[in-house]
ZADO-1210 file (C-alpha; in nm, 4 decimals, padded with zeros to 6 digits):
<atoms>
<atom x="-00.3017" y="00.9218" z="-02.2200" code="UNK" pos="1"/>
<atom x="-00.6615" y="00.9585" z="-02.1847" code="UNK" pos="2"/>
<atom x="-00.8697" y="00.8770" z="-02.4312" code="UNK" pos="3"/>
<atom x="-00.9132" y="01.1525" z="-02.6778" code="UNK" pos="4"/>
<atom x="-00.6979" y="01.3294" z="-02.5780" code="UNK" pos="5"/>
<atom x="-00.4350" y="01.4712" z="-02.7959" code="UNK" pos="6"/>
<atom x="-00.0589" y="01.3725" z="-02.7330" code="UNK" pos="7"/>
<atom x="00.0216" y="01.7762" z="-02.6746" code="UNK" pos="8"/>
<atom x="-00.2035" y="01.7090" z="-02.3177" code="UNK" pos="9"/>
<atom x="-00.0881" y="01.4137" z="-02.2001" code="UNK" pos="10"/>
<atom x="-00.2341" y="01.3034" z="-01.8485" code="UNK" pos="11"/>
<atom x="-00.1141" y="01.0224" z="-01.6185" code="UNK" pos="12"/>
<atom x="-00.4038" y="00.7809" z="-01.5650" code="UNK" pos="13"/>
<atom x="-00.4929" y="00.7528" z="-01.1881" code="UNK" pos="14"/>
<atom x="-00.4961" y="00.3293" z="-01.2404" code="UNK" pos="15"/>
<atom x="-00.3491" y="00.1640" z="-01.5430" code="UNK" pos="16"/>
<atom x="-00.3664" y="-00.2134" z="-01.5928" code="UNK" pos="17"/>
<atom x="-00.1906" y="-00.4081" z="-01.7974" code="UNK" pos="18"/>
<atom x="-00.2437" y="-00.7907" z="-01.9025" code="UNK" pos="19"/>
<atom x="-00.4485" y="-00.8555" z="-01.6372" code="UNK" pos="20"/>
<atom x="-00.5060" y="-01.2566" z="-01.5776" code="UNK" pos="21"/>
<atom x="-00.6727" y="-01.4177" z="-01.2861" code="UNK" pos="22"/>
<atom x="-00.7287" y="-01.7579" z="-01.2508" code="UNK" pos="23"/>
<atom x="-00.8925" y="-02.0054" z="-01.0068" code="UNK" pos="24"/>
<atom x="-00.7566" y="-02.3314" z="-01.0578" code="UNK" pos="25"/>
<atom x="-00.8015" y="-02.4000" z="-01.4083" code="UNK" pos="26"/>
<atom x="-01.1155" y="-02.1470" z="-01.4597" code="UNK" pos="27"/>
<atom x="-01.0073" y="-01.8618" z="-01.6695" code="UNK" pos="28"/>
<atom x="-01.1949" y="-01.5988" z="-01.4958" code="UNK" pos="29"/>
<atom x="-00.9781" y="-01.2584" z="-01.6403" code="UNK" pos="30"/>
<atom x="-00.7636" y="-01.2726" z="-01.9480" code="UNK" pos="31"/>
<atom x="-00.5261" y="-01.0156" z="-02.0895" code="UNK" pos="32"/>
<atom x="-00.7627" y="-00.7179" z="-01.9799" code="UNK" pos="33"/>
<atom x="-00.6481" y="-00.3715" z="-02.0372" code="UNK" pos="34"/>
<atom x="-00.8100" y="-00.0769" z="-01.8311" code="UNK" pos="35"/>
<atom x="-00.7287" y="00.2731" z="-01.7174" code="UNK" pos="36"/>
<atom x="-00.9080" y="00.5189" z="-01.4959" code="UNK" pos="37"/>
<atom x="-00.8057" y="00.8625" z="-01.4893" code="UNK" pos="38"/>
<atom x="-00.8426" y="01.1356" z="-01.2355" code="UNK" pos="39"/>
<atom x="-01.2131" y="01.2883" z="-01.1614" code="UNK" pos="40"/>
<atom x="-01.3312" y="00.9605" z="-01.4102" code="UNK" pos="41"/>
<atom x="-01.6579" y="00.7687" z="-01.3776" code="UNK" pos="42"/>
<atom x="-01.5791" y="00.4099" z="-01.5683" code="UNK" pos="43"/>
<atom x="-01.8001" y="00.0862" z="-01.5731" code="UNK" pos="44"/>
<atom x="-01.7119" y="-00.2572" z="-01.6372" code="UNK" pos="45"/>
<atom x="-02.0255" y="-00.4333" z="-01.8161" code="UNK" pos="46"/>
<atom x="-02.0426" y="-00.7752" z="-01.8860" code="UNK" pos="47"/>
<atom x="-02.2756" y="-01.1116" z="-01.8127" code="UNK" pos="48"/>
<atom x="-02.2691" y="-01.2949" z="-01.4622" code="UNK" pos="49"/>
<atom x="-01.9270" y="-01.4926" z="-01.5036" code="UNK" pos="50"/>
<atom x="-01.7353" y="-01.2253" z="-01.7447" code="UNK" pos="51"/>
<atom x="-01.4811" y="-01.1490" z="-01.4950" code="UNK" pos="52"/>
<atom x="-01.5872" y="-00.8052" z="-01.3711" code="UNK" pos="53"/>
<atom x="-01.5649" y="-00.8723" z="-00.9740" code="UNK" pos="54"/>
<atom x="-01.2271" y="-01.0623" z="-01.0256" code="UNK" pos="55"/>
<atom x="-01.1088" y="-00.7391" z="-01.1589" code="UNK" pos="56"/>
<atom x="-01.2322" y="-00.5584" z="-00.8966" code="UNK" pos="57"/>
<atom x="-01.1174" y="-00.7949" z="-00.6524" code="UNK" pos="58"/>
<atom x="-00.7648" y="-00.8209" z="-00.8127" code="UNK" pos="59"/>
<atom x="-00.7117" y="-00.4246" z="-00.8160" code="UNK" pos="60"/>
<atom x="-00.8200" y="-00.4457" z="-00.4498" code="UNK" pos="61"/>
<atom x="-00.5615" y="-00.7323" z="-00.3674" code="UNK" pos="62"/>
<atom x="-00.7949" y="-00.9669" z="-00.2403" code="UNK" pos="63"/>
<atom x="-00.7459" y="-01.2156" z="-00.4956" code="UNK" pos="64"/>
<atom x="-00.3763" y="-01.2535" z="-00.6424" code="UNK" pos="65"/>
<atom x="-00.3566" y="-01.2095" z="-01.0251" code="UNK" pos="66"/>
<atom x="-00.2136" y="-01.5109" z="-01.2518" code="UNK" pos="67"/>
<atom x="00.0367" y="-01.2374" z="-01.4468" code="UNK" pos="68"/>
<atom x="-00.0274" y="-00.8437" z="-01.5701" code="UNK" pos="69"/>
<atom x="00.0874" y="-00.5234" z="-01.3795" code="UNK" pos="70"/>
<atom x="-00.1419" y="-00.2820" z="-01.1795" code="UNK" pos="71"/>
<atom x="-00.0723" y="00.0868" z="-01.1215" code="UNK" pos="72"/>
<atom x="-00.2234" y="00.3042" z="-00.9294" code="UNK" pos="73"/>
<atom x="-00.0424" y="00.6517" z="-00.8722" code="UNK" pos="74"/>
<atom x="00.2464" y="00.5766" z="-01.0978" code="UNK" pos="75"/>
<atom x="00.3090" y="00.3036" z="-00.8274" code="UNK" pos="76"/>
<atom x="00.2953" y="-00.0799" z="-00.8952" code="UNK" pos="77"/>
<atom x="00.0588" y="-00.2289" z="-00.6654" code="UNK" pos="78"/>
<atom x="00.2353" y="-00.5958" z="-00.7308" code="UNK" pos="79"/>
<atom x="00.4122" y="-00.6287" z="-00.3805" code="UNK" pos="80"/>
<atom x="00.1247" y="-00.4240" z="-00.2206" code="UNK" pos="81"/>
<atom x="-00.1230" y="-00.5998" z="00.0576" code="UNK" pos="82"/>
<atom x="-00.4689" y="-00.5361" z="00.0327" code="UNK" pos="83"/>
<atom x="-00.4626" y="-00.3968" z="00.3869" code="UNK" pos="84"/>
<atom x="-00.2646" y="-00.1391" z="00.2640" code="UNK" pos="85"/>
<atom x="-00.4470" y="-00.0193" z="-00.0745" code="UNK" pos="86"/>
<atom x="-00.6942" y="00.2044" z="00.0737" code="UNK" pos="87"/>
<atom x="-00.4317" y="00.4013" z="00.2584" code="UNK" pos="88"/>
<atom x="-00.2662" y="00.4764" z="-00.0922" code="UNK" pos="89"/>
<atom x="-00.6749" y="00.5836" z="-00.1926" code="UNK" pos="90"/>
<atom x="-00.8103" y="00.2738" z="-00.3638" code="UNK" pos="91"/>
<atom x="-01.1034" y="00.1256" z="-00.2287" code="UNK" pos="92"/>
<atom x="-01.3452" y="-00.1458" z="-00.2679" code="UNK" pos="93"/>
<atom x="-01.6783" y="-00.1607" z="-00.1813" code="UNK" pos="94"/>
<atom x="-01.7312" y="-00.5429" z="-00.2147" code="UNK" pos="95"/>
<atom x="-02.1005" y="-00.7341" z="-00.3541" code="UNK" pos="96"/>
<atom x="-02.2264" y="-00.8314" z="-00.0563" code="UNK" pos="97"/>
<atom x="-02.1075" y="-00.4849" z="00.1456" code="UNK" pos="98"/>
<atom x="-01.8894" y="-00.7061" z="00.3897" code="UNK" pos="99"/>
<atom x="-02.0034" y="-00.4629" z="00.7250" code="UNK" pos="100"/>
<atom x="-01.8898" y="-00.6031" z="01.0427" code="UNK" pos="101"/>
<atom x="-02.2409" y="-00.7757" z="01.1419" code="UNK" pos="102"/>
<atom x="-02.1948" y="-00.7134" z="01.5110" code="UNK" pos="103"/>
<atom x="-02.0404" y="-00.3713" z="01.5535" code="UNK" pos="104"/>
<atom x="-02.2513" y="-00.0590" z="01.5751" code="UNK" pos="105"/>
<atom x="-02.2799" y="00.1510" z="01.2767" code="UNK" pos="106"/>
<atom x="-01.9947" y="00.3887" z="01.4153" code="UNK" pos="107"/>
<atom x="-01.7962" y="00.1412" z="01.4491" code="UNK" pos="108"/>
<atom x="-01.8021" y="-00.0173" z="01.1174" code="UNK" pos="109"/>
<atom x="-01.7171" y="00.3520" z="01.0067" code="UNK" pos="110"/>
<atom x="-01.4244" y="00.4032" z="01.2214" code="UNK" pos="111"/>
<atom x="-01.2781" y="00.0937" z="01.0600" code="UNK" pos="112"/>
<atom x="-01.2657" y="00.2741" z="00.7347" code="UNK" pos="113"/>
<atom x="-01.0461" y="00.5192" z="00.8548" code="UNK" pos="114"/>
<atom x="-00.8439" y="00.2942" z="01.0780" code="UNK" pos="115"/>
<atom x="-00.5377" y="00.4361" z="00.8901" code="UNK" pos="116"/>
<atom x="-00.5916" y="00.7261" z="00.9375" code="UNK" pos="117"/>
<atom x="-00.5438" y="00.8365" z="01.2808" code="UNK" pos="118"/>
<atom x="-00.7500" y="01.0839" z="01.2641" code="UNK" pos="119"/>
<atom x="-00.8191" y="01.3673" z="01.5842" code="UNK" pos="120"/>
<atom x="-01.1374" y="01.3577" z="01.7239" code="UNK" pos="121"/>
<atom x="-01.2435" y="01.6523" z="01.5977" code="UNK" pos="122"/>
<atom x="-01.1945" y="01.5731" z="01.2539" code="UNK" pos="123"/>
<atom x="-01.3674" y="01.2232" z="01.2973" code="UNK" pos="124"/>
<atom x="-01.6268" y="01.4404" z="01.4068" code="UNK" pos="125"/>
<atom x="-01.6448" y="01.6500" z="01.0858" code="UNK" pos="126"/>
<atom x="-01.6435" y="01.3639" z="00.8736" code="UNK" pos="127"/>
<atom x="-01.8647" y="01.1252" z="00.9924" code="UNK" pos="128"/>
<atom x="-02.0907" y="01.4121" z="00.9769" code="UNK" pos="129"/>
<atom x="-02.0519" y="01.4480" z="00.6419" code="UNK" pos="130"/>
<atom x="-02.1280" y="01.0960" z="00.6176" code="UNK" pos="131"/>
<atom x="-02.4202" y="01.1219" z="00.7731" code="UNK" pos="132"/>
<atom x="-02.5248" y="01.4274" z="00.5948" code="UNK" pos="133"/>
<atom x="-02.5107" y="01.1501" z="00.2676" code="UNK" pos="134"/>
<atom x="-02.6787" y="00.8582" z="00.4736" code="UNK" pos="135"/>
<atom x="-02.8882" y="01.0365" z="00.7412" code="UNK" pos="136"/>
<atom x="-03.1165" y="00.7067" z="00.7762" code="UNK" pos="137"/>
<atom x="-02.7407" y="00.5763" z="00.9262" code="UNK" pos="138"/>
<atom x="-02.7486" y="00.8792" z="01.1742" code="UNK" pos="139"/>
<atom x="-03.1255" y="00.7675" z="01.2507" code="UNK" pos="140"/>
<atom x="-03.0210" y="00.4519" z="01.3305" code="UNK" pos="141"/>
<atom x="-02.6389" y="00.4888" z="01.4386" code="UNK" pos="142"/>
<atom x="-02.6848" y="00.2876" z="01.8068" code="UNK" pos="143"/>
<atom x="-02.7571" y="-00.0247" z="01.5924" code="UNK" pos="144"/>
<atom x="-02.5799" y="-00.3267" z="01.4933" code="UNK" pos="145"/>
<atom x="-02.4567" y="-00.3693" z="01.1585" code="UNK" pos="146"/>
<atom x="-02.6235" y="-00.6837" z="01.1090" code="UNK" pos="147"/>
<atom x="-02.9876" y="-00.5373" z="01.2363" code="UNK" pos="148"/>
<atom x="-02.9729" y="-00.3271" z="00.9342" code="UNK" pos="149"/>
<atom x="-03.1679" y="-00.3807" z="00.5992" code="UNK" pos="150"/>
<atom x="-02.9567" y="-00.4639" z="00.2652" code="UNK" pos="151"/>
<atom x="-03.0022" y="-00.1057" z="00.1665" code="UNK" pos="152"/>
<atom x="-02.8791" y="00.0469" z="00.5208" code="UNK" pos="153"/>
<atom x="-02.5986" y="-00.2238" z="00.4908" code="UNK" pos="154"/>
<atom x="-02.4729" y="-00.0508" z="00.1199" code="UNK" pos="155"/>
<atom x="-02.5084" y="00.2683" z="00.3027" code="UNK" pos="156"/>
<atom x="-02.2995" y="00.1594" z="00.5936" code="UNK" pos="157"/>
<atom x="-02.0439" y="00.0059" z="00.3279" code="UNK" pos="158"/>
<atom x="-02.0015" y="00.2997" z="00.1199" code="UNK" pos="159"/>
<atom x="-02.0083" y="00.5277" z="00.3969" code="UNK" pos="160"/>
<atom x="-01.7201" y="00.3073" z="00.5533" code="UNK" pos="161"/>
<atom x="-01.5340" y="00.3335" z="00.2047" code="UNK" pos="162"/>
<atom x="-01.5640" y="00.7300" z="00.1859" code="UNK" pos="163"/>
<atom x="-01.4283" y="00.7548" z="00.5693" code="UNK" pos="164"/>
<atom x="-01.0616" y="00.6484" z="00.4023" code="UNK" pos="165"/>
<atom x="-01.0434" y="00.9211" z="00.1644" code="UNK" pos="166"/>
<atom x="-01.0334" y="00.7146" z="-00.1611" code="UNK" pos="167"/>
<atom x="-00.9030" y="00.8708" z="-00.4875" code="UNK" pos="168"/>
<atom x="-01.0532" y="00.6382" z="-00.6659" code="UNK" pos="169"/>
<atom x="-01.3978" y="00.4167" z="-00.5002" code="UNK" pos="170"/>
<atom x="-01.4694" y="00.0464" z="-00.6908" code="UNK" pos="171"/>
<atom x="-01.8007" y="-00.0191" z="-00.6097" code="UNK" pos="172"/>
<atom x="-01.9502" y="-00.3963" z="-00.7258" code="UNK" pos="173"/>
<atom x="-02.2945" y="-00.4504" z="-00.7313" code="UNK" pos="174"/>
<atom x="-02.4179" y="-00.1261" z="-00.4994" code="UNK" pos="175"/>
<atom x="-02.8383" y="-00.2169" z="-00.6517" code="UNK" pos="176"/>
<atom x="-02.7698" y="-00.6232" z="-00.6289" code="UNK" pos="177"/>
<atom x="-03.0656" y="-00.7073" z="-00.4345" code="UNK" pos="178"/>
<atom x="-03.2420" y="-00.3478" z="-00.3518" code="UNK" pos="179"/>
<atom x="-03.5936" y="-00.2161" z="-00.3760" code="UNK" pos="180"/>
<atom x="-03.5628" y="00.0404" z="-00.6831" code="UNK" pos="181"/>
<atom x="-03.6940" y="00.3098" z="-00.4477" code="UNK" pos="182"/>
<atom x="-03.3459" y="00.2276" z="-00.2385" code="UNK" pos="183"/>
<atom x="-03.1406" y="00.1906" z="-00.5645" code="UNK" pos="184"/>
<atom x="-03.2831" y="00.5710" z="-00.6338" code="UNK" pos="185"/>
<atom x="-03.1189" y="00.7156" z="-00.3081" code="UNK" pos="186"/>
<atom x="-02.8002" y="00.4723" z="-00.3725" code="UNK" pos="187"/>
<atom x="-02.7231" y="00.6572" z="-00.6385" code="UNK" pos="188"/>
<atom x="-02.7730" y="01.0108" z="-00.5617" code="UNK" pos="189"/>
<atom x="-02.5534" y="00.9630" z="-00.3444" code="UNK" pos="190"/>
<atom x="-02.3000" y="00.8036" z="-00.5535" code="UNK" pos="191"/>
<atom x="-02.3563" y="01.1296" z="-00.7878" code="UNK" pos="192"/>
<atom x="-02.2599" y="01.3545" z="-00.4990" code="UNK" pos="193"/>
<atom x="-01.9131" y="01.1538" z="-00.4447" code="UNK" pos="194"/>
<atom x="-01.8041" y="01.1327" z="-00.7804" code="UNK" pos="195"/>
<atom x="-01.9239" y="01.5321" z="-00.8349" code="UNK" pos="196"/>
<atom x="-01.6768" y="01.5925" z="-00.5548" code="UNK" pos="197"/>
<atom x="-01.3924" y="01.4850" z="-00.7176" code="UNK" pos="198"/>
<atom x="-01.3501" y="01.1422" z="-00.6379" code="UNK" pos="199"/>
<atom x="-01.2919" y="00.8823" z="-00.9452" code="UNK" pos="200"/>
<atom x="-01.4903" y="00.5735" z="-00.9926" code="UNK" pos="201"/>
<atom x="-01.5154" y="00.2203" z="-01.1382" code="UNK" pos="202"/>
<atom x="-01.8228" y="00.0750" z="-01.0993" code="UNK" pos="203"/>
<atom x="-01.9839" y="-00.2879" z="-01.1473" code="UNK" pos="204"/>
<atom x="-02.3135" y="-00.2882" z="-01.1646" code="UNK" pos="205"/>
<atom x="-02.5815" y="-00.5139" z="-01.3177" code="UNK" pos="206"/>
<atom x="-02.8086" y="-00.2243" z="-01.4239" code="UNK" pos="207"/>
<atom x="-02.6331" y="-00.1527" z="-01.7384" code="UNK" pos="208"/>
<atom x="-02.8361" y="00.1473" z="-01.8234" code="UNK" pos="209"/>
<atom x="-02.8070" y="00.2926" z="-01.5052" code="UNK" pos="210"/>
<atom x="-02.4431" y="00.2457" z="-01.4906" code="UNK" pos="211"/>
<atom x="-02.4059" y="00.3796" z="-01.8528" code="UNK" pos="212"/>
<atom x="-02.5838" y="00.6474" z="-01.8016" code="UNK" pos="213"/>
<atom x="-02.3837" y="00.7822" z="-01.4628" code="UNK" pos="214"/>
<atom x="-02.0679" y="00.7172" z="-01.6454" code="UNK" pos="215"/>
<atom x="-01.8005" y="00.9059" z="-01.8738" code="UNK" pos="216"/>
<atom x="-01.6689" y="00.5200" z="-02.0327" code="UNK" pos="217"/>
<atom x="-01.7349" y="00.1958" z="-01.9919" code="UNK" pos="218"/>
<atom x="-01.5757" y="-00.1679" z="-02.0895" code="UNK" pos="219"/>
<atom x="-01.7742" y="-00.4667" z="-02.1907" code="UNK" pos="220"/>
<atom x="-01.6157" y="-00.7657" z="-02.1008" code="UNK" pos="221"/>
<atom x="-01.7067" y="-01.0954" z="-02.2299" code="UNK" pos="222"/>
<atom x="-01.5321" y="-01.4471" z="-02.0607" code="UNK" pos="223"/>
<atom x="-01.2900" y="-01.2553" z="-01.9231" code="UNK" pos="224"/>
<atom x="-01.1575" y="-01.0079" z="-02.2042" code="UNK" pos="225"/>
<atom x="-01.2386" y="-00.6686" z="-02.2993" code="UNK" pos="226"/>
<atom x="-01.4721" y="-00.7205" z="-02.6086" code="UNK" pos="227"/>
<atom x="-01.5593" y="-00.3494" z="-02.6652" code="UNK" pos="228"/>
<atom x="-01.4599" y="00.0195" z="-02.4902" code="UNK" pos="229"/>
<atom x="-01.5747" y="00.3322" z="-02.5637" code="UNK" pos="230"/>
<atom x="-01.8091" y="00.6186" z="-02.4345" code="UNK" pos="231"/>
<atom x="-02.0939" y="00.5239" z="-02.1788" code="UNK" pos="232"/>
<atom x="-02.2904" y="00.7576" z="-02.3997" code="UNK" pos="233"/>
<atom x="-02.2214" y="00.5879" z="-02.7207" code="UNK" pos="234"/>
<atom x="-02.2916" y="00.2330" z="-02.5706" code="UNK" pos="235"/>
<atom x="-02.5783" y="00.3055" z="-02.4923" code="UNK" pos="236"/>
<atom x="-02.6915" y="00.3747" z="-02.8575" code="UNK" pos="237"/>
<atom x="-02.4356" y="00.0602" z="-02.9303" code="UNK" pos="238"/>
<atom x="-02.5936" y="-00.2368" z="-03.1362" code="UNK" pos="239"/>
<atom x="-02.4005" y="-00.5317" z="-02.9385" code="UNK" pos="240"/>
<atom x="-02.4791" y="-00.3505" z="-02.5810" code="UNK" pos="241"/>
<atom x="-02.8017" y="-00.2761" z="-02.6533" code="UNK" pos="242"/>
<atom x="-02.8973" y="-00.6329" z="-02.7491" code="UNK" pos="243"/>
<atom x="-02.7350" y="-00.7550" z="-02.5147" code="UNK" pos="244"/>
<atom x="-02.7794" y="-00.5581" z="-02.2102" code="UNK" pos="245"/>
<atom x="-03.0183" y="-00.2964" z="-02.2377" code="UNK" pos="246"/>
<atom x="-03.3207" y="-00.5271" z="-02.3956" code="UNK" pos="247"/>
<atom x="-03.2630" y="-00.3356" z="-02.7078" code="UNK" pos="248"/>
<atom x="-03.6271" y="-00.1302" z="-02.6160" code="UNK" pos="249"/>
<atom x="-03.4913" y="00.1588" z="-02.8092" code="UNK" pos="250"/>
<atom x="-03.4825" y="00.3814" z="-02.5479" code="UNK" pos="251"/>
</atoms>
């Protein structure tokens, strides 16, 4: 049920996870965590460098294979699901480092994000024009490599790859990690336009306020556990976040 919501108005969440644990070796990077996401939902995970927020991601994702807990996604259980085959049930990862294909042109990268699903050229067409519509620098420089491309072309190309496979929901890690804040500014207006379209989100992102404030709730994870959720809007006026994440500058 979502949060707030009274028990006459019950609503399937879009992802539900449950006990989440991942491990490498002996590091504890994810323990017991507890998250939904429900349809049309912006959500953040907030935490230091090392609390476990891209193992989560990369966990719901299937990149990395979880010690125990359940993930859902759709009413389905994702536990026997391949990662190759996550974003053709809509869940989709835009990983911290954008992972383009360095020596493929720009349409190309693209086309791999909707490798499943055969689409007709025409309506490859219609959406990589929407695409570029969001990311016209990409349509400026479309005959390039991947690799040619400046760290905030490359989270363009990423997220424009990501959209291309129709995601219900779009986990995005890090999209400002390493960006002018000029680029960071066009990042995410974009991102604004997705998730106004309908498309849910869980976001990692080391600008706390930033993510706060584009969200509707947000988790703060500490060592690998869920320390605190509630409303972005209330964490932002939130003693422990605010010293610890937003500078506490009173803003």
């Amino acid at each position: 049920m979502r949060p707030g919501q009274s028990s006459a108005a019950q609503e399937e969440a879009l992802l539900q996870v449950t006990g989440l644990a991942v491990h490498y070796g002996g590091i504890r990077a994810v323990q017991a965590l507890d998250l939904a996401v429900y349809p049309g939902e912006r959500v953040t995970l907030i935490g230091a460098n090392g609390a476990g927020k891209s193992s989560t991601l990369k966990a719901l994702a299937g990149l990395v294979a979880p010690f125990r807990g359940s993930i859902r996604f759709c009413g389905r259980d994702l536990g026997a699901v391949p990662a190759w085959q996550r974003p053709a049930l809509g869940l989709c990862l835009v990983p911290e480092g954008r992972g383009v294909f360095a020596r493929l042109g720009i349409e190309e990268n693209l086309l791999m994000g909707a490798y499943h699903r055969r689409l007709r050229p025409a309506q490859w067409q219609e959406e990589l024009a929407l695409v570029y519509h969001w990311f016209p620098r990409l349509y400026e420089r479309r005959t390039q490599a991947a690799g040619t491309l400046s760290g905030g072309e490359q989270q363009m190309l990423a997220m424009g790859r990501a959209l291309l496979s129709k995601p219900r929901l779009l986990m995005l890690d890090e999209p400002s990690m390493g960006l002018a804040p000029l680029m960071v500014d066009k990042i995410f207006a974009v991102i604004r336009q997705i998730v106004a379209s309908g498309v849910s989100l869980l976001l990692v992102e080391q600008n706390a306020r930033l993510a706060l404030e584009l969200c509707d709730r947000a988790y703060v994870l500490e060592s690998g556990s869920v320390v605190l959720t509630d409303q972005a809007q209330r964490c932002l006026h939130h003693p422990q976040v605010r010293e610890a994440y937003l500078g506490n500058d009173g803003a």
